[in-house]
N, C-alpha and C positions, 0 to 999 in steps of 0.2 A: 678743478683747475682754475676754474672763477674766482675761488675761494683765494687760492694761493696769488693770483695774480693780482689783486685785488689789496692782499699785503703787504707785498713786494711794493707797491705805487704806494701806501700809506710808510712804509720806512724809508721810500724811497725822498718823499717829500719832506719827511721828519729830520732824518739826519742824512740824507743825503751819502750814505754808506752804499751805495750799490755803482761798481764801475762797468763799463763796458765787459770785463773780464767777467763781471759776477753774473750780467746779462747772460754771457757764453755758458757760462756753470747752470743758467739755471732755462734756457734752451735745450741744454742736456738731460738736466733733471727730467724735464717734460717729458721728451723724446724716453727717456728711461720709464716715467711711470707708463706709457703710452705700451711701451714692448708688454712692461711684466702684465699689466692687466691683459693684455692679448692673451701672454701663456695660462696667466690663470683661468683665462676663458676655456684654454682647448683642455682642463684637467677633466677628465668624464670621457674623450673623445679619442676616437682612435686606439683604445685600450691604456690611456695615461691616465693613472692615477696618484702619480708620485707628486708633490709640490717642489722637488728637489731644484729642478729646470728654473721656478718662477723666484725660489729665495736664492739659486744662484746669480740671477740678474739684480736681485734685490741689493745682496754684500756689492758685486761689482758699482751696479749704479751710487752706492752710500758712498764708497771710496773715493770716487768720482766727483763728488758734490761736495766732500772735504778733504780738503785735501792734506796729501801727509799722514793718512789714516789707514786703519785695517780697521777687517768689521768679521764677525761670527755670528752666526744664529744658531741657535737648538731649540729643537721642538720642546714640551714643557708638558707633562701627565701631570695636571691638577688632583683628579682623583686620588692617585696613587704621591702624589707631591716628590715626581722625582724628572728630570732631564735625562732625555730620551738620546743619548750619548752617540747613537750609531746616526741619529739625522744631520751631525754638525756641517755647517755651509759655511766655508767663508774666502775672503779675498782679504789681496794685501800682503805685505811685507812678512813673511816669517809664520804664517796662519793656516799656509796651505800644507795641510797635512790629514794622512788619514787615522779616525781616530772610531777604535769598536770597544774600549773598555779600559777601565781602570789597571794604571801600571802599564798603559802601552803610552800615557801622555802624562804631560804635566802640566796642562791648562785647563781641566774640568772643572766647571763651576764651582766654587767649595761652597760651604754649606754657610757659612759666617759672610758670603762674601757678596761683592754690589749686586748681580744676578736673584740671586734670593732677597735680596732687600726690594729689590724691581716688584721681585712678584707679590710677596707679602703687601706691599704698600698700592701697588696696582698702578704706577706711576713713575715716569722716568726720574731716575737715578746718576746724577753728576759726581764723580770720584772726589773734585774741587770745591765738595760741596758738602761731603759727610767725612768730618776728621778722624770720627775715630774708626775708618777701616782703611788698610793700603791694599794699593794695588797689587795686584795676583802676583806674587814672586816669577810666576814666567814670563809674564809679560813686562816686570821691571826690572825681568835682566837685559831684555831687548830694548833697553831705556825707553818705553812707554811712560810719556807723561802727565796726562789724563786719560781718564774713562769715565764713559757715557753709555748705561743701562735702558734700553727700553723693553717695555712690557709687551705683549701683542697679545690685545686682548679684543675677543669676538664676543657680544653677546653676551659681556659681564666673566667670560670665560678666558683664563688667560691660555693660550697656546704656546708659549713659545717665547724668546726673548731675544734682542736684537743686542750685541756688544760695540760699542765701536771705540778702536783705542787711537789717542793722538799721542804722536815722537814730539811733537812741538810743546813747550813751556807754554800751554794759552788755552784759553776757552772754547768753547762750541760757540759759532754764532748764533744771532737771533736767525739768519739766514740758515745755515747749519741746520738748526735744530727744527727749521719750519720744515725743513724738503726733508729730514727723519721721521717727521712723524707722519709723512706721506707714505716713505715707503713702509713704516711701520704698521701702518694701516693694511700695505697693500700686501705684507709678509704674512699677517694677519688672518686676511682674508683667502691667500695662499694655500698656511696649513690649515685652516678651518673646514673650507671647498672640499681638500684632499683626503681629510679625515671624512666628510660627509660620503663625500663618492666610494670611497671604503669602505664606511660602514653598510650603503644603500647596497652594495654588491658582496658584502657578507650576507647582508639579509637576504639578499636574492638568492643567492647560494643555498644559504638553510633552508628557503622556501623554497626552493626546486629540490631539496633532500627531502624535503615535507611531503610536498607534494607526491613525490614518488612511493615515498614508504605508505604516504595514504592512499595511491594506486595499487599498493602491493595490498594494502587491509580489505579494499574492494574487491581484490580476485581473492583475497583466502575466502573470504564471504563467501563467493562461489564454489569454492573447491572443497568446503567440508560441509561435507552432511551432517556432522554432530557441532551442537549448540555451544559445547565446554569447548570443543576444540578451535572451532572459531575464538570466542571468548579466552581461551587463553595463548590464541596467536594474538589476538587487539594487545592483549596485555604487557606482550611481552613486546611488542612495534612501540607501544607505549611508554613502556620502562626504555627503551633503545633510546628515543629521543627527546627523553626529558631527564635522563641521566635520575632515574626513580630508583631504588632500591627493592621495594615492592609494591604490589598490587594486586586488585581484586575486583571482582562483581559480586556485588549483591544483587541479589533480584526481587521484586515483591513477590508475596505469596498469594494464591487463591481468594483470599481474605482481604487482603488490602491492607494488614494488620503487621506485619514482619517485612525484615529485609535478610534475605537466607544467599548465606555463601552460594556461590555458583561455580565461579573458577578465582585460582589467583595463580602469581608466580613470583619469582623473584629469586635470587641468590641463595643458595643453601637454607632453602625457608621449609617450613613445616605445616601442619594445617593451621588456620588461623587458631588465636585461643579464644573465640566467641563466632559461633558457627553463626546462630538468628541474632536480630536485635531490634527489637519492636518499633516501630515508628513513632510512636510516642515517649521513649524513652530518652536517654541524657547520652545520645554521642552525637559525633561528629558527622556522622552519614547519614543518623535519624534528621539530624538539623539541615543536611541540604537536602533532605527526601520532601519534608517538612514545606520548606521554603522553595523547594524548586528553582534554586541557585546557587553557581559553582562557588567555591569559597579556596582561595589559596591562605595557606596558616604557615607564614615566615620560622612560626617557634612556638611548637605543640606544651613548650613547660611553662609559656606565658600565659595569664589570665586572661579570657575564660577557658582555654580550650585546656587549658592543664586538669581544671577539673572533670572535664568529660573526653577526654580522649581514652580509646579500648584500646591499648599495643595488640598489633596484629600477631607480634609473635613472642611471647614471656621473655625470651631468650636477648630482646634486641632492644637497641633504643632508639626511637625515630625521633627529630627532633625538627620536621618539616612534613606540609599533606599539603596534598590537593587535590580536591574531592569535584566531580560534576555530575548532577540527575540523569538520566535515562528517562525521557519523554520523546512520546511518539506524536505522531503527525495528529493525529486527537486529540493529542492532550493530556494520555494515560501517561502515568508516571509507568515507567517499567522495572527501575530497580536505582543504583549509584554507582559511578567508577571511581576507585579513589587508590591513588598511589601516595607514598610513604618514602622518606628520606632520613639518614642519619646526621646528615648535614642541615642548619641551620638555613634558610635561606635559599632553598636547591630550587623553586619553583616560583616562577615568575609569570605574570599578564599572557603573555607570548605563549605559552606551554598549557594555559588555560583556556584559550580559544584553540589549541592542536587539540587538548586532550577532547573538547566538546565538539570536534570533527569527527576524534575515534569513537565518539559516544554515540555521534548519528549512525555512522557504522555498525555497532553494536547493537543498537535500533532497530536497524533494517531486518538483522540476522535474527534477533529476538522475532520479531514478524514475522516474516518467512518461516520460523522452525514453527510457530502457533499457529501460523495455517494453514502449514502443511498438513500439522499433527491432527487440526480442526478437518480438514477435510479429508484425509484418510480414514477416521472415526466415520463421518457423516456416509464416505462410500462403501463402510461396513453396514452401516443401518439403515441404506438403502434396500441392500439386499437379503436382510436379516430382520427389519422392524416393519412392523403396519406404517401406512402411508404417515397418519397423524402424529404416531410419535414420530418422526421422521421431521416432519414439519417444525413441531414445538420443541426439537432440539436443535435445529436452525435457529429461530426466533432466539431463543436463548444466548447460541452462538453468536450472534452479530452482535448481541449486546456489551457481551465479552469483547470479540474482537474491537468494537468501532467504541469502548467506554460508552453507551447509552445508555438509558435506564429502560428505555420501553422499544418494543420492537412488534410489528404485525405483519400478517401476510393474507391479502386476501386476492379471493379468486373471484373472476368475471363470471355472471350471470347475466345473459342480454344487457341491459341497461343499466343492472345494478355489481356494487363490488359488495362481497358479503364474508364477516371477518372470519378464516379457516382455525387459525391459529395467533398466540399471542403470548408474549409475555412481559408482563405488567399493568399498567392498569382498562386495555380495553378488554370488554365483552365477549366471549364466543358467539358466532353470529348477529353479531351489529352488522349495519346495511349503511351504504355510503352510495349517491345516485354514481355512475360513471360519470357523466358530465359536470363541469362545476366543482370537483371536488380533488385534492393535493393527487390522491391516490391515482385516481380517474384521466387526471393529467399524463400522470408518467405512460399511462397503458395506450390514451390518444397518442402522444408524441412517438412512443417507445423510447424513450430516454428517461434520463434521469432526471430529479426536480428535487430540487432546497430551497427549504422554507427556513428564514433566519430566526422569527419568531412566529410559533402556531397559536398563540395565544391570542395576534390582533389578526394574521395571517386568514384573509376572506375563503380563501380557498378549501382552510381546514374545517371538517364538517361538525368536529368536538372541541369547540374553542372552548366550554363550561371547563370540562374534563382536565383540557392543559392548562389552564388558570388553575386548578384543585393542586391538580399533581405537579402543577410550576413545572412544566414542560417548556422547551426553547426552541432548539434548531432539530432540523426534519432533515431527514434523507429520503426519499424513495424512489425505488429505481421498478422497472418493468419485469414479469414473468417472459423473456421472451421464449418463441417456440419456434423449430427449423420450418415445420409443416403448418403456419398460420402465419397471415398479416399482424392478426389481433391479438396481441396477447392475452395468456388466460388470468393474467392478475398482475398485482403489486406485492414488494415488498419493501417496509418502511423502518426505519429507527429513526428514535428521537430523544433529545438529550433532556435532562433533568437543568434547572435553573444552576443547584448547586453544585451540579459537577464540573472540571475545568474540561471537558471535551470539547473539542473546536471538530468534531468531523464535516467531512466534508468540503474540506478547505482541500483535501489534495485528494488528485488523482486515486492514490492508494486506499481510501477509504470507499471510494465507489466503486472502487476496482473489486475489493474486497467482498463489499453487498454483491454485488453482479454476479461474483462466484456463487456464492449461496443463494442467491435465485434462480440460476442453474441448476441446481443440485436440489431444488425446491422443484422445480419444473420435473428434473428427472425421475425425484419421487413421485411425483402426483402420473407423469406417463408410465413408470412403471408400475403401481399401482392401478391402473388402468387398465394394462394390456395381461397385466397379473389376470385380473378380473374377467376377461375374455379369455384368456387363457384356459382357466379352472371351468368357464361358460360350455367353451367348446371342447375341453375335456369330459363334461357330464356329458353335453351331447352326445359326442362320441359313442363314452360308455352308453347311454340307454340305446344308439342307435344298435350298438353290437349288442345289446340285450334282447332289444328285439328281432335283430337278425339270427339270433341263436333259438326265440322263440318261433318265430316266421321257419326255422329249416324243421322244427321237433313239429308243427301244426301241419306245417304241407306235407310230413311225414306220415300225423296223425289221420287225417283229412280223406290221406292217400288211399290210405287201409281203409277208414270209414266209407269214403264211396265204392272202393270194393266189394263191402261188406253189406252196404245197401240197395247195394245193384244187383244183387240178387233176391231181395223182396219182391219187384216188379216180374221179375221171372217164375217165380215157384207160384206168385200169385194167378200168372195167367195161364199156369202148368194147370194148376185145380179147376182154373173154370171149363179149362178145354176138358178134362173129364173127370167133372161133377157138375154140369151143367144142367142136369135132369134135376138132380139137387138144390143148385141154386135157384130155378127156375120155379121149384115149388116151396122156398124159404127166401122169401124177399128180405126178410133181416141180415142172412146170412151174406146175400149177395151187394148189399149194400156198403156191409161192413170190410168186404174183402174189397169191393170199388174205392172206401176210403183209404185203405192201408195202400194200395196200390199209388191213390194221388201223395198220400203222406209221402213213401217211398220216393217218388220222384220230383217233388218239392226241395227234400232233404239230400238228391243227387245234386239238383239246381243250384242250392244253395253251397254244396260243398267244391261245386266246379267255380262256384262266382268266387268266393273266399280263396281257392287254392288263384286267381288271376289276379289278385291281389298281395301274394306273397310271392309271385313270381317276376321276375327284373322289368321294371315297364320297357312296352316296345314302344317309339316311335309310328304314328302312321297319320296318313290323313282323317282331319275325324270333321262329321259336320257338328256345332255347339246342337243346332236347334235338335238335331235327332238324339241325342243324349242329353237334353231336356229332358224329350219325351219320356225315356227310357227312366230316368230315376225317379220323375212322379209317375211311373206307372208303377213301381217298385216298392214305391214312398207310403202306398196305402192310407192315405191322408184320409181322415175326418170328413165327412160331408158337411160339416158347419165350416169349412177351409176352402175360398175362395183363391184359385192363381191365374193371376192375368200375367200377360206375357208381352214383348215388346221389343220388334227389331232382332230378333231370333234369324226370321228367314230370309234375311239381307246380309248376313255376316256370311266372311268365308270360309275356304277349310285350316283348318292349323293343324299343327304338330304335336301329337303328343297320344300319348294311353288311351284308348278308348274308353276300356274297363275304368280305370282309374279315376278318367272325370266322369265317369257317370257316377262313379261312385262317393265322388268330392261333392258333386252337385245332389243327389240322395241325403248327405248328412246336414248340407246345409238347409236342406229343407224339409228334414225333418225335427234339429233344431227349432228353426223357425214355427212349426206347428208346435213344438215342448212349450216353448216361450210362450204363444197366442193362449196357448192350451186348449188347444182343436176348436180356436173360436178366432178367426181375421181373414187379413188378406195377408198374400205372398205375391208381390212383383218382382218378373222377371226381366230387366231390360238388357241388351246386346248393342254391342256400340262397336265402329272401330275406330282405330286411333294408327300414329305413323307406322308401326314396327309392330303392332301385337293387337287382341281383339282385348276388347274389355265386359263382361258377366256381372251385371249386379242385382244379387239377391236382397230385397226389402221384405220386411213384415213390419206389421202395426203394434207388435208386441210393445212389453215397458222397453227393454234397449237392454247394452251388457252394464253395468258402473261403471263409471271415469275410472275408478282407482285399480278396475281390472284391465285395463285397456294395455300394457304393456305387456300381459302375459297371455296374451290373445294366441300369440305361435307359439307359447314353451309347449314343447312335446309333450311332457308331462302333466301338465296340468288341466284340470276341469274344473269349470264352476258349477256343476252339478254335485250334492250332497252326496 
């Protein structure tokens, strides 16, 4: 309004052409730009998006400013280079009429005429001023005697176009024409705003349709157990709103080498006619697998793609792609999505970032079904494989899953981690201190630790090793256990320099490890309790071997001292008469007094043996007099010295009489085997809170270290 005012004072001083009157016209004018920018202001607001309101104030205020005049506006499609018929605004004498299309008027633009010369030229258009076109036959029936064209142009863009016709025989003033190209501006700015806010609530519109249908892609995720059937819901959400004709996943294979059909769909489609197609080869999916970016192709017969494009189906002809990678949160390439148009030009910027939405989708559900599939496997070969392979098909696995090259798992021994299993370049049993060391950390913390590079990385104990093998980024996470603070180990992976893996960057990757050291833990406990299991099952068995022994000996035993207990009897049948006999054959009577002791030695021993396979009783017993008893029993060696000690201060306990004398007899007859009837034997007695304590020494060599574990196996002796 500076501007304007500011002109007004420069003609006014110049020629002196402005009266009180033109003052009043141009107080109006003011007041009019002042309303329309208010209305242009509220377009966006309240739910108005039309500019109908702001160009209608625009024609009224023009009319106003000149007078004698009428004025029209129509909006104006540059693109499409055609006058938008249904928008027409105007005021004035003879103008107000409603107009939707051709052969309901006869005032529409024509195509030769000032309107079209406005826009072409970008610049207002005087009737009085271009001879060789007349005025529009409708409006000089109405005796219209000049016209005045303006452009409304935003931004280099023309919107739209301003008419104004004078009945008077005369010119547009230099006043005139300064207050049109105000409101021409602000007509301008009018439909430009209302087109903007239009467009902004289209796009909101498709983005809450986006949005939704990619709510709908994240529950099929959920709701389908099979891989294809996901994959060809994405495809077909996909095809829905990018107006695709067909579609497909590829996915990599085992190798890393091919990209092999998975699912497609489309319209009366067939199976593709190129099932695999190498990754090194000349298409259009090798090439974004390749480069690891989406590519939209406007027009598949243009160079280069005409020479490498594979038609998905013999039958059809596409003549538009748009293809995006399948990478995971690592880094793994997983496969490529690529939909197919017969239309020229079907895919756009916009449909390129929807489709690499449905691709992370796709992602997810490719993850999910690998480790499901991975750890259903692994809970078979828990129950089915040795602990070790169990392990080294973990280690394997996480390499798979998380794209690493190297993977380890080691288990805690006090101070030291000590490597179980691996795969790639470390050692079986290499040793890493706990303290100080990547691995060592996670099992301190019980969390998880990444190393960005273990090459300069202090913490890594084989920085040689990862300089060799251009090792980079570390994962390792802890063995945790429900029944311990300390975890029994680590499990680690680590990326290769050359591979594009980024793990570790999300959640899902550690998530990932975390399962499989779970399932690492579960082997090594099951494995364990395996081990004890089969322990106490031989136990068992020998104990029931010997119970079956123990019933057939106390049976044997039984009969035997029946059968012996009658020697002592027949024997002293004969002395009582043959005694005249024995009395004058001292051989004879000798020899019958020894059969008699043998006999009743051989009762002795059969009564002790039969209290020893019978159920021990409970009873009070004193330690020291059952001392006594098994080295009087023990018949020890006279080069075998036993000192004794704190015997006759200890109290009574609980348990077998028979039994410990006869525990304490083997132990110290042992002890004389060992000396070999040449040492000493101490006997010391002690008591302690809840029980007495017996310990038997000798001077003998000792048992070996390396037998010391099988000291209680039932079974076993270290005697030859």
């Amino acid at each position: 309004m500076t501007k304007i005012t500011g002109l007004i004072d420069q003609m006014r001083k110049k020629d002196n052409l402005l009266s009180d009157e033109a003052d009043v016209r141009l107080l109006e004018a003011v007041a009019s730009l002042n309303q329309i920018s208010s209305t242009i202001n509220r377009i966006g607001s309240d739910d108005v998006i039309s500019s109908e309101d702001s160009l209608r104030l625009v024609v009224e205020s023009a009319i106003r400013v000149v007078p004698g005049s009428s004025a029209v506006i129509y909006s104006y499609d540059e693109i499409r280079g055609e006058f938008d018929v249904p928008s027409r605004v105007s005021a004035g004498q003879d103008t107000e009429k409603e107009v939707s299309g051709p052969g309901e008027n006869d005032d529409l633009p024509r195509e030769n005429g000032f309107g079209r010369r406005a826009v072409a030229r970008r610049r207002n258009v005087l009737s009085y001023e271009e001879a060789d076109v007349d005025i529009h036959p409708y409006y000089g029936s109405l005796g219209v005697k000049a016209v005045g064209c303006f452009p409304l142009i935003v931004v280099e863009q023309v919107v739209g176009v301003l008419y104004m016709y004078l009945c008077e025989d005369r010119t547009f003033s230099r006043m005139e024409l300064l207050l049109l190209d105000n409101f021409v501006n602000q007509a301008a700015m009018a439909i430009y705003h209302a087109r903007r806010m239009s467009s902004i609530r289209r796009d909101l519109a498709r983005k809450e349709d986006e949005l939704n249908r990619l709510n709908r892609a994240g529950m099929l995720i959920s709701s389908r157990l099979q891989l294809e059937e996901t994959l060809e819901s994405i495809l077909q959400l996909a095809l829905d709103m990018t107006g695709g004709h067909y579609g497909i996943f590829r996915l990599m294979d085992k190798d890393g080498k091919h990209l092999v059909t998975r699912a497609f769909a489309g319209t009366d489609m067939t199976r593709p006619k190129t099932e695999v197609l190498p990754i090194d080869g000349n298409s259009i999916m090798a090439y974004v697998a390749r480069n690891r970016q989406p590519i939209v192709i406007p027009d598949l017969m243009a160079e280069p793609w005409s020479k490498v494009y594979y038609p998905l189906d013999a039958g059809m002809q596409m003549r538009s792609e748009l293809a995006v990678p399948l990478i995971n949160a690592s880094g793994r390439l997983e496969g490529v999505l690529n939909l197919e148009s017969p239309e020229p030009g079907a895919f756009d910027e916009n449909q390129s970032h929807m489709l690499q939405t449905m691709a992370t989708f796709a992602v997810t559900a490719i993850q999910e079904v690998r480790l499901l599939d991975a750890l259903q496997e692994v809970a078979r070969l828990i129950f089915s494989q040795p602990c070790q392979l169990v392990l080294d098909h973990l280690t394997s696995l996480a390499c798979d899953l998380l794209n690493a090259s190297v993977g380890a798992l080691w288990l805690r021994y006090d101070s030291e981690l000590i490597l179980e299993s691996s795969f790639g370049g470390f050692i079986h049993g290499e040793q890493v201190p706990l303290n100080g060391s990547l691995a060592g950390e996670a099992v301190i913390n019980r969390e998880a630790v990444v190393a960005d590079d273990v090459r300069i990385d202090p913490r890594f104990h084989r920085q040689d090793l990862a300089r060799a093998q251009k090792w980079a980024r570390a994962l390792v996470v802890p063995l945790l256990t429900i029944d311990s603070e300390m975890p029994m180990g680590a499990f680690g992976v680590y990326s290769s320099e050359s591979d594009p893996g980024r793990f570790a960057e999300s959640d899902w990757d550690k998530k990932v490890l975390t399962f499989l050291a779970h399932f690492a833990v579960l082997a090594i406990q099951n494995e364990t309790r395996q081990q004890e299991l089969r322990a106490a099952q031989e136990q068992r068995s020998v104990a029931e071997t010997f119970a079956a022994v123990g019933d057939i000996a106390s049976n044997l035993l039984h009969h035997l001292n029946n059968k012996v207990g009658t020697i002592p009897v027949r024997v002293q049948s004969i002395q009582d008469k043959c005694m005249p006999a024995l009395e004058a054959d001292a051989y004879l009577a000798n020899n019958l007094t020894e059969i008699e002791r043998c006999a009743m030695e051989a009762m002795q021993t059969v009564r002790d043996n039969l209290s020893h396979l019978r159920p021990i009783r409970l009873e009070p017993v004193c330690i020291e007099a059952r001392v006594a008893e098994a080295l009087h029993s023990a018949h020890l060696p006279p080069a075998i010295i036993v000192k004794t000690d704190g015997l006759s201060h200890l109290p009574l306990v609980m348990a077998g009489g028979q039994s410990l004398t006869f525990v304490f007899a083997n132990l110290i007859e042992n002890a004389s085997d060992a000396m070999q009837g040449n040492g000493v034997i101490a006997i010391t007695g002690s008591t302690r809170k809840n029980w007495v304590e017996i310990a038997i020494k000798d001077n003998g060599p000792g048992i070996p270290p390396e037998l010391h574990d099988r000291i209680f196996e039932l079974t076993y002796s270290g005697r030859a």
